[in-house]
MDTraj code that builds the backbone (N, CA, C; nanometers):
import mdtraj as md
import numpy as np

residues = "UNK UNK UNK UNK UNK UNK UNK UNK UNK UNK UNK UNK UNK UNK UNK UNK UNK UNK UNK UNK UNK UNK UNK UNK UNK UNK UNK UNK UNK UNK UNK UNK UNK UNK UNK UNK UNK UNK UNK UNK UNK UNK UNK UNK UNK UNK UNK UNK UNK UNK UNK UNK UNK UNK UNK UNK UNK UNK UNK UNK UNK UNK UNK UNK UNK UNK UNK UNK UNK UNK UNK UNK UNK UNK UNK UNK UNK UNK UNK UNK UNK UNK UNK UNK UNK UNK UNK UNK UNK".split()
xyz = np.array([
    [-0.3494, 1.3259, -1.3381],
    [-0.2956, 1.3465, -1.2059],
    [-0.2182, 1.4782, -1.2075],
    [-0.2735, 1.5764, -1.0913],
    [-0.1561, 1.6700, -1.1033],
    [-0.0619, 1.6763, -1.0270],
    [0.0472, 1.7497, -1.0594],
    [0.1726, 1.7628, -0.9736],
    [0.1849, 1.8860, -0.8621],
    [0.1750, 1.9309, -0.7732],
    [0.1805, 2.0137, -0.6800],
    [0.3030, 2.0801, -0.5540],
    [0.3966, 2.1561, -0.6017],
    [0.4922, 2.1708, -0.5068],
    [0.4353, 2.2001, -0.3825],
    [0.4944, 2.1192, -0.2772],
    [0.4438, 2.1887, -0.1582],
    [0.4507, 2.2843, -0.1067],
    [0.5594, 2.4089, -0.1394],
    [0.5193, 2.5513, -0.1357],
    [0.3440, 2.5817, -0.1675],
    [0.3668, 2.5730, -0.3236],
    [0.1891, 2.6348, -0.3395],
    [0.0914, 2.5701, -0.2742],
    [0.1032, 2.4290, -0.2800],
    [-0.0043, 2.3777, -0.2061],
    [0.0086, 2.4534, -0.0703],
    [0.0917, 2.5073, 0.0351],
    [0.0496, 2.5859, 0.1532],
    [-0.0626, 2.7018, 0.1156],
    [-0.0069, 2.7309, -0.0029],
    [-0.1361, 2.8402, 0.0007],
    [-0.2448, 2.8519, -0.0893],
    [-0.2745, 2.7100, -0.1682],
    [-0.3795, 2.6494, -0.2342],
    [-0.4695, 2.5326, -0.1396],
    [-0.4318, 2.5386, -0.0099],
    [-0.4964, 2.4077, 0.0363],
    [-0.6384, 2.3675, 0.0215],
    [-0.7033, 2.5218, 0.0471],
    [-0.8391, 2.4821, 0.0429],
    [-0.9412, 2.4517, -0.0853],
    [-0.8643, 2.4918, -0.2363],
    [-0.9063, 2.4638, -0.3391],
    [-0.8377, 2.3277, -0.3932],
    [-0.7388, 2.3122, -0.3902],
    [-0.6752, 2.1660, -0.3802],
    [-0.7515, 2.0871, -0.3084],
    [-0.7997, 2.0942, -0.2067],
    [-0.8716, 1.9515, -0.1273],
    [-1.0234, 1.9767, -0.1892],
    [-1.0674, 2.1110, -0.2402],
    [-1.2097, 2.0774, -0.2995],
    [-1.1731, 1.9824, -0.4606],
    [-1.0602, 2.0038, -0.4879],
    [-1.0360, 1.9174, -0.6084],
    [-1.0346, 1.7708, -0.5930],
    [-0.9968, 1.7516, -0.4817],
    [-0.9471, 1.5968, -0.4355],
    [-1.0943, 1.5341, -0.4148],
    [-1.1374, 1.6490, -0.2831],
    [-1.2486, 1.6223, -0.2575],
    [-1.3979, 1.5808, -0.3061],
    [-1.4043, 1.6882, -0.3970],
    [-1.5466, 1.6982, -0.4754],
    [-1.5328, 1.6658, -0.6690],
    [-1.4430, 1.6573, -0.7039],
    [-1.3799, 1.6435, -0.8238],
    [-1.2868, 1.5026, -0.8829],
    [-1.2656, 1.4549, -0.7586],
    [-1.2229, 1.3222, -0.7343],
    [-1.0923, 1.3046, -0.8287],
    [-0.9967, 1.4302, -0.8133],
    [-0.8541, 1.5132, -0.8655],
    [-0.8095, 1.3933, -0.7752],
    [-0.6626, 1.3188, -0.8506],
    [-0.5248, 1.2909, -0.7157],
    [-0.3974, 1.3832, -0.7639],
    [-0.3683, 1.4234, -0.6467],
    [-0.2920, 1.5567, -0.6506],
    [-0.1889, 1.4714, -0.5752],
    [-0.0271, 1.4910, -0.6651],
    [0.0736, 1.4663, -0.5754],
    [0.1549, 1.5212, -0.5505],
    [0.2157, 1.5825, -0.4000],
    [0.2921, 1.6784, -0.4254],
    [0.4596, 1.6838, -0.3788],
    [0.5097, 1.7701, -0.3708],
    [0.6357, 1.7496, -0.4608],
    [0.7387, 1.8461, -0.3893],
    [0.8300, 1.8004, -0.3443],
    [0.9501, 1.8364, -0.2684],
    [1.0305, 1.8331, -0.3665],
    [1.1294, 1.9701, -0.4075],
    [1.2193, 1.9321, -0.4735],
    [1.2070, 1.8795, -0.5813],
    [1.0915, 1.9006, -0.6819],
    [1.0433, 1.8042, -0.8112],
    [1.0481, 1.6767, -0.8045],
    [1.0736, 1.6145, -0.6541],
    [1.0235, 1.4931, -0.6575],
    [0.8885, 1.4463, -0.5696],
    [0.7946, 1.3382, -0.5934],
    [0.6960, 1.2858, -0.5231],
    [0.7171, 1.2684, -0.3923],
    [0.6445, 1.3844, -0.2881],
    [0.6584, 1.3184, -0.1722],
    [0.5421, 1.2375, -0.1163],
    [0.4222, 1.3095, -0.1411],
    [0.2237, 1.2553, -0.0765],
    [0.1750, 1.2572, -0.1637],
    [0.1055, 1.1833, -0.1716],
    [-0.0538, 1.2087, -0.2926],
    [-0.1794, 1.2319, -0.1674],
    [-0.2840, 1.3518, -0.2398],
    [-0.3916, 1.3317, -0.2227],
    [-0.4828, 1.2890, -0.2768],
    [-0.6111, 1.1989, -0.2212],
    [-0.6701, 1.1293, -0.2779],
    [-0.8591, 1.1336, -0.1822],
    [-0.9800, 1.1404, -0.2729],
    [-1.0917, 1.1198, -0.2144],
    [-1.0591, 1.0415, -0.0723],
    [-1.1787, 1.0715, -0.0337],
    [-1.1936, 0.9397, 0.0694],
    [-1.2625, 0.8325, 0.0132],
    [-1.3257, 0.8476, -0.0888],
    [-1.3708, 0.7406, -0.1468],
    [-1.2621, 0.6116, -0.2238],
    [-1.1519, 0.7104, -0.2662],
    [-1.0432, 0.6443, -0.3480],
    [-0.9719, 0.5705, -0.2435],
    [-0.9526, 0.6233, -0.0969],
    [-0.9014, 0.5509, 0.0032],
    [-0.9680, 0.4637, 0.0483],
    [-1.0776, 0.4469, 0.0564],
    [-1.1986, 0.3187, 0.1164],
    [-1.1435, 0.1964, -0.0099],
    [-1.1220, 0.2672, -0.0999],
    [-1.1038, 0.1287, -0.2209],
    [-0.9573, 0.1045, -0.2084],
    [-0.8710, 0.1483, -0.1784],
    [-0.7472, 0.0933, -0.1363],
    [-0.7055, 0.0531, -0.0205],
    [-0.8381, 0.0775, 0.1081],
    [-0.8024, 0.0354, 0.2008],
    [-0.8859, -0.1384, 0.1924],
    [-0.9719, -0.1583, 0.0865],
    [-1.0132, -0.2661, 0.0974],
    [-0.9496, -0.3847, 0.0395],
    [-0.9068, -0.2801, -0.0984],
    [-0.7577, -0.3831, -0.1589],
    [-0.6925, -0.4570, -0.0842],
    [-0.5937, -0.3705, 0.0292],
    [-0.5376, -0.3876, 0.1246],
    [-0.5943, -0.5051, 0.2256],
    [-0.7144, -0.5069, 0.2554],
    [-0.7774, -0.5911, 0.3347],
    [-0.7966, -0.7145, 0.2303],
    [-0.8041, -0.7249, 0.1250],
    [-0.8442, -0.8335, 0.0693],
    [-0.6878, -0.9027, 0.0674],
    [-0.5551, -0.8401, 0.0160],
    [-0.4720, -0.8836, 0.0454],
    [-0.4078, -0.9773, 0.1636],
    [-0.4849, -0.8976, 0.2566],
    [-0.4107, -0.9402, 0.4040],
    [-0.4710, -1.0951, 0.4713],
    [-0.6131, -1.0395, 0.3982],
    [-0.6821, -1.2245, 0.4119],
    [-0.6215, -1.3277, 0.3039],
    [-0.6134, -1.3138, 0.1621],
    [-0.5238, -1.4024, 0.1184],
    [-0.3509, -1.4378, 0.1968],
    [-0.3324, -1.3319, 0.2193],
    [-0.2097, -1.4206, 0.2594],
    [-0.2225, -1.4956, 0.4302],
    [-0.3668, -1.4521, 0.4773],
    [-0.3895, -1.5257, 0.5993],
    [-0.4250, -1.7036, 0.5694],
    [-0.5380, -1.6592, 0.4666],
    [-0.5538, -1.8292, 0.3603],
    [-0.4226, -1.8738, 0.3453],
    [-0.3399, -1.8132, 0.2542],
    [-0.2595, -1.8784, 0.2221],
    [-0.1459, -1.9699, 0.3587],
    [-0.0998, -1.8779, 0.4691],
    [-0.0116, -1.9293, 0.5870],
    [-0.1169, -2.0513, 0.6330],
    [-0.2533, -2.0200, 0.6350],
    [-0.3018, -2.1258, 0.7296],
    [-0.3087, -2.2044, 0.6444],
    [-0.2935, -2.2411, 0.4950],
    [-0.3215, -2.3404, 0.4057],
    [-0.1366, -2.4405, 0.3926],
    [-0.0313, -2.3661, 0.4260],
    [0.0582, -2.3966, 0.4276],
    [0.1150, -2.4913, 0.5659],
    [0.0453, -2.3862, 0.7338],
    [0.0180, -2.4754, 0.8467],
    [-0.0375, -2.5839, 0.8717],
    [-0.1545, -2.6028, 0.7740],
    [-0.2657, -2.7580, 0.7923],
    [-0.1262, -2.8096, 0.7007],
    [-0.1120, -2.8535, 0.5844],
    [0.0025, -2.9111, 0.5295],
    [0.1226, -2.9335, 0.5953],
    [0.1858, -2.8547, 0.6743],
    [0.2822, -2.8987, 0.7910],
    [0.2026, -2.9749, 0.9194],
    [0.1396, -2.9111, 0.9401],
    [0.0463, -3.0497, 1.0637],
    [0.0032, -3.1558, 1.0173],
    [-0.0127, -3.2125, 0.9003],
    [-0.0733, -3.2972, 0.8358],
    [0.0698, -3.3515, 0.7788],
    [0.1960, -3.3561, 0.7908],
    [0.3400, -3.4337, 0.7842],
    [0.3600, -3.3837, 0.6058],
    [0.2671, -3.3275, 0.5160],
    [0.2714, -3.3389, 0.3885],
    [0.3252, -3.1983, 0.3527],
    [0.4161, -3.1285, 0.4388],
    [0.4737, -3.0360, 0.3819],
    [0.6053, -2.9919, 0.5351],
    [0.7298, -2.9872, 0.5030],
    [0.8339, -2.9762, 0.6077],
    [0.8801, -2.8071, 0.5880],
    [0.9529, -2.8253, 0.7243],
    [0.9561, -2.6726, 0.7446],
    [1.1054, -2.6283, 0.6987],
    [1.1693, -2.5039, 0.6872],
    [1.3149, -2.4671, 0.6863],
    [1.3444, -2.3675, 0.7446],
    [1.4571, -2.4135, 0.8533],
    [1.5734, -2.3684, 0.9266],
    [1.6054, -2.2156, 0.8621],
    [1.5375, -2.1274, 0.9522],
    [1.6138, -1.9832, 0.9271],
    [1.7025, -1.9047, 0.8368],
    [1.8142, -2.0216, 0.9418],
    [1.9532, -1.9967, 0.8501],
    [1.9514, -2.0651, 0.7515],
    [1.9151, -2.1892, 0.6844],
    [1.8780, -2.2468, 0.5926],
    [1.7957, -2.1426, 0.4720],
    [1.7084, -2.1599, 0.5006],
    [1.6394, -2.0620, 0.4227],
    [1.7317, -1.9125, 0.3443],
    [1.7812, -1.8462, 0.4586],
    [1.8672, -1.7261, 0.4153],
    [1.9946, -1.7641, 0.3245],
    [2.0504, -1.8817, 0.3239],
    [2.1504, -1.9370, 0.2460],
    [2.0968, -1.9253, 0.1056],
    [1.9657, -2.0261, 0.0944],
    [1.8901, -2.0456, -0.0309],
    [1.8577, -1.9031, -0.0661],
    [1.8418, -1.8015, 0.0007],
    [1.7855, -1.6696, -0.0727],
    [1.9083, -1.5847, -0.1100],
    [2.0237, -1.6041, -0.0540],
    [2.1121, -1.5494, -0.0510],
    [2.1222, -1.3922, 0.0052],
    [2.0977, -1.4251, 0.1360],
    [2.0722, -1.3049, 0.2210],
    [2.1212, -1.3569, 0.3459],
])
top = md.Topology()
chain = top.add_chain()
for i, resn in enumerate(residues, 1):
    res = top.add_residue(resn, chain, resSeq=i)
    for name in ("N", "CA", "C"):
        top.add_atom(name, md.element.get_by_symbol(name[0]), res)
traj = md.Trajectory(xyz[None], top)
C-alpha cells in the first residue's frame, strides 16, 4: 500500500489513478502524515460493497429471527432505559 500526501497527489492524479486503476495499487493519502482517503479499483469497491451487502442481510436475518421469537411469547423485550442502565450508557 502506498502512502500519498495530498499535496503531490494534486499533481500526480492522473498516474496515481492509472495505478489504482489498471495496477490494482491502494493508495492512501495523507494530510499532515496522517490517513485521510484511500484509493481503491472499482473492482476492489464492488467487493466491499458486497461485503457490506452481505452484512446488512445478516443482520436483517438476524432482527427478523429475534421478532418471530418475540411474536411467538419465547423471547421478551427491554425498556430503553432499562437496557442503557445494563450497558452503562
Amino acid at each position: 500500500m502506498v502512502h500519498i500526501p495530498v499535496s503531490s497527489f494534486k499533481n500526480e492524479i492522473a498516474e496515481t489513478l492509472n495505478r489504482v486503476a489498471y495496477a490494482g495499487e491502494r493508495v492512501l493519502l495523507q494530510r499532515h502524515g496522517k490517513d485521510v482517503a484511500a484509493l481503491v479499483s472499482m473492482k476492489e469497491l464492488a467487493v466491499l460493497e458486497e461485503l457490506e451487502n452481505m452484512e446488512e442481510e445478516q443482520d436483517i436475518k438476524e432482527a427478523l429471527k429475534v421478532l418471530k421469537r418475540i411474536n411467538d411469547g419465547k423471547s421478551s423485550t427491554l425498556p430503553w432505559d432499562d437496557a442503557k442502565k445494563e450497558l452503562g450508557i
